[in-house]
C-alpha positions as CSV (number, residue, x, y, z in Angstrom):
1,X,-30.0,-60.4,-5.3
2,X,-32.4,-57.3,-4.8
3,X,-30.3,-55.2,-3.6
4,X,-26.4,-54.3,-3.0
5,X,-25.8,-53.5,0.6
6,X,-22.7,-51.9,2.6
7,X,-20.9,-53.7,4.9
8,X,-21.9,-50.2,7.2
9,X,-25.7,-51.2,6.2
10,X,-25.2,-55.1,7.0
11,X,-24.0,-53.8,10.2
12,X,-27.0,-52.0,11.0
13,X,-28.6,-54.6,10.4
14,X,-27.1,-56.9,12.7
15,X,-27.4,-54.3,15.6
16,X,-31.1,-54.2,14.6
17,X,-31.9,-50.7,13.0
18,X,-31.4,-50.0,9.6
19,X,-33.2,-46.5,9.2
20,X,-35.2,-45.2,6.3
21,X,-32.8,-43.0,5.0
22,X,-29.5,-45.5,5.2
23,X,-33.0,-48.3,3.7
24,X,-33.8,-45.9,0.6
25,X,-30.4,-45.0,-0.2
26,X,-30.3,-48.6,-0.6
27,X,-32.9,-49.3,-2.5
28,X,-32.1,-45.9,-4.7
29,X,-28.8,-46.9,-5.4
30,X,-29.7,-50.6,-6.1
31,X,-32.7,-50.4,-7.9
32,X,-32.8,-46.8,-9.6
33,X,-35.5,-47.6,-12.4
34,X,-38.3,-48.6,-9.4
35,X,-37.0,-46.2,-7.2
36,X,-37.4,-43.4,-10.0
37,X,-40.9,-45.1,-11.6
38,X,-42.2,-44.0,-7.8
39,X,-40.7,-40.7,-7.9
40,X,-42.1,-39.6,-11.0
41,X,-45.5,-41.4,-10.1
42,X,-45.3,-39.5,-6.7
43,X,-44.4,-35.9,-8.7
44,X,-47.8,-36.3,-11.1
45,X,-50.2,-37.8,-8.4
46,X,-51.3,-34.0,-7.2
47,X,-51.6,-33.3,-11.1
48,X,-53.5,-36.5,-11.3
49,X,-55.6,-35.2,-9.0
50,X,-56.0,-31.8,-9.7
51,X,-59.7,-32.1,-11.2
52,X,-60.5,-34.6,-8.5
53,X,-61.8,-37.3,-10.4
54,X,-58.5,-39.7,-10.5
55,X,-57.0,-40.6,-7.1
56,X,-53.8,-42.2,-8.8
57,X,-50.8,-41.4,-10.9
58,X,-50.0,-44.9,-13.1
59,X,-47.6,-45.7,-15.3
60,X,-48.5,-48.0,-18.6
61,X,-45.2,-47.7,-20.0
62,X,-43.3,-51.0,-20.1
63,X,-39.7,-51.2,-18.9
64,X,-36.9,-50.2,-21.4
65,X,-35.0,-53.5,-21.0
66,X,-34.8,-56.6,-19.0
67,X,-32.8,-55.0,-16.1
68,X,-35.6,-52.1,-15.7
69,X,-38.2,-54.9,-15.6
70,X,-36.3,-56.7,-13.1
71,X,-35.4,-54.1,-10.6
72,X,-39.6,-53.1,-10.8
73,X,-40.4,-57.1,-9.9
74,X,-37.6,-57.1,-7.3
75,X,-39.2,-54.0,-5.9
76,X,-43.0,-54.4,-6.1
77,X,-42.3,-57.9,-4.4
78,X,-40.8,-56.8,-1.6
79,X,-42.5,-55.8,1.6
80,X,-40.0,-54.2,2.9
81,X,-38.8,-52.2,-0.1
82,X,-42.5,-51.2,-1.3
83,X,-43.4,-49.6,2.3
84,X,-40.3,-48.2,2.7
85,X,-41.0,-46.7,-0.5
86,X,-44.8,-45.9,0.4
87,X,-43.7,-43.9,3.6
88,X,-40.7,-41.9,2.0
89,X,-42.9,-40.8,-0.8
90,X,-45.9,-40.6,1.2
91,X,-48.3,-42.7,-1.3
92,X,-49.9,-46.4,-1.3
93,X,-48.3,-48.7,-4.0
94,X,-50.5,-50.9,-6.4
95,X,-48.7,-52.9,-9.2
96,X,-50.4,-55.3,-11.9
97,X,-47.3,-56.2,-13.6
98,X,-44.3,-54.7,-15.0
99,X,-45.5,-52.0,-16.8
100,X,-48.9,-51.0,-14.6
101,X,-48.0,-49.6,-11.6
102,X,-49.8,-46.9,-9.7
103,X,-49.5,-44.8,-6.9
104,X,-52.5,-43.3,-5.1
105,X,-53.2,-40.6,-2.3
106,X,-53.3,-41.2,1.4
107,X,-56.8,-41.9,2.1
108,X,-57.8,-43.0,-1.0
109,X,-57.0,-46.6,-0.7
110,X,-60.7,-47.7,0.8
111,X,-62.3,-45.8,-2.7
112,X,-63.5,-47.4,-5.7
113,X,-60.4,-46.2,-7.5
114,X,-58.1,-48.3,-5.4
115,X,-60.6,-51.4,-5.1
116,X,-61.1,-51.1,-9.2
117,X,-57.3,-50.9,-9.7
118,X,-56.3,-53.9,-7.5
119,X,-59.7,-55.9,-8.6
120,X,-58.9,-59.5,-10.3
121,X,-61.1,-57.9,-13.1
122,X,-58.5,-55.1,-13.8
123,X,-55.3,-57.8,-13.2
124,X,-56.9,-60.0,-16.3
125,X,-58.3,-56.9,-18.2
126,X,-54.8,-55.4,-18.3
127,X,-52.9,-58.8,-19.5
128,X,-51.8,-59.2,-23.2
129,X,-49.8,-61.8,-24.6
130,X,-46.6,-60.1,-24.6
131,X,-46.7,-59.6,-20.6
132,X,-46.3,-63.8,-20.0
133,X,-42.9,-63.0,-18.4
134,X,-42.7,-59.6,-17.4
């Protein structure tokens, strides 16, 4: 299961509007190492961009453990969960697997930087043996 819902949320739900803030809670309290990758990614990007020649923040750090890993795949592969994530934090998710995940500017997403990062060239550059099941 993704994530751990109340019976208040599941409610919601049923009625037909879950908001972003009751959503995110969620998803914080569910899946804290994704919801905390994004927040860091989100608190470096203006850094990143500072010198303006990055458009991104990315992380290239593999999860610590198997749990980690998994709550950052149960995350990235969610629509719902990503965007909800994208509009809180006010960024555009890109993920290659479970240790390159990056998080670029409004606006940025029709640049080079985006198209590079999301490329099938960059998804097999970035592979290595030790990734087969992340």
């Amino acid at each position: 299961m993704s994530l751990t819902v109340t019976p208040e949320l599941v409610e919601a739900a049923n009625r037909g509007h879950v908001d972003d803030d009751a959503f995110l809670a969620c998803v914080r309290m569910s899946l804290p190492y994704a919801y905390d990758m994004v927040a860091q990614l989100a608190a470096e990007l203006p850094e990143a961009r500072a010198d303006g020649r990055r458009d991104f923040a990315d992380s290239l750090v593999p999860p610590p453990d198997d749990t980690a890993a998994g709550q950052l795949l149960r995350a990235m592969a969610s629509t719902s969960i990503r965007g909800a994530l994208e509009r809180y934090f006010g960024v555009r998710i890109a993920f290659q697997n479970c240790h390159r995940v990056a998080v670029f500017a409004p606006g940025t997403t029709d640049g080079d930087q985006y198209r590079r990062f999301v490329s099938a060239e960059a998804q097999i550059l970035n592979q290595q043996p030790g990734f087969v099941n992340c």
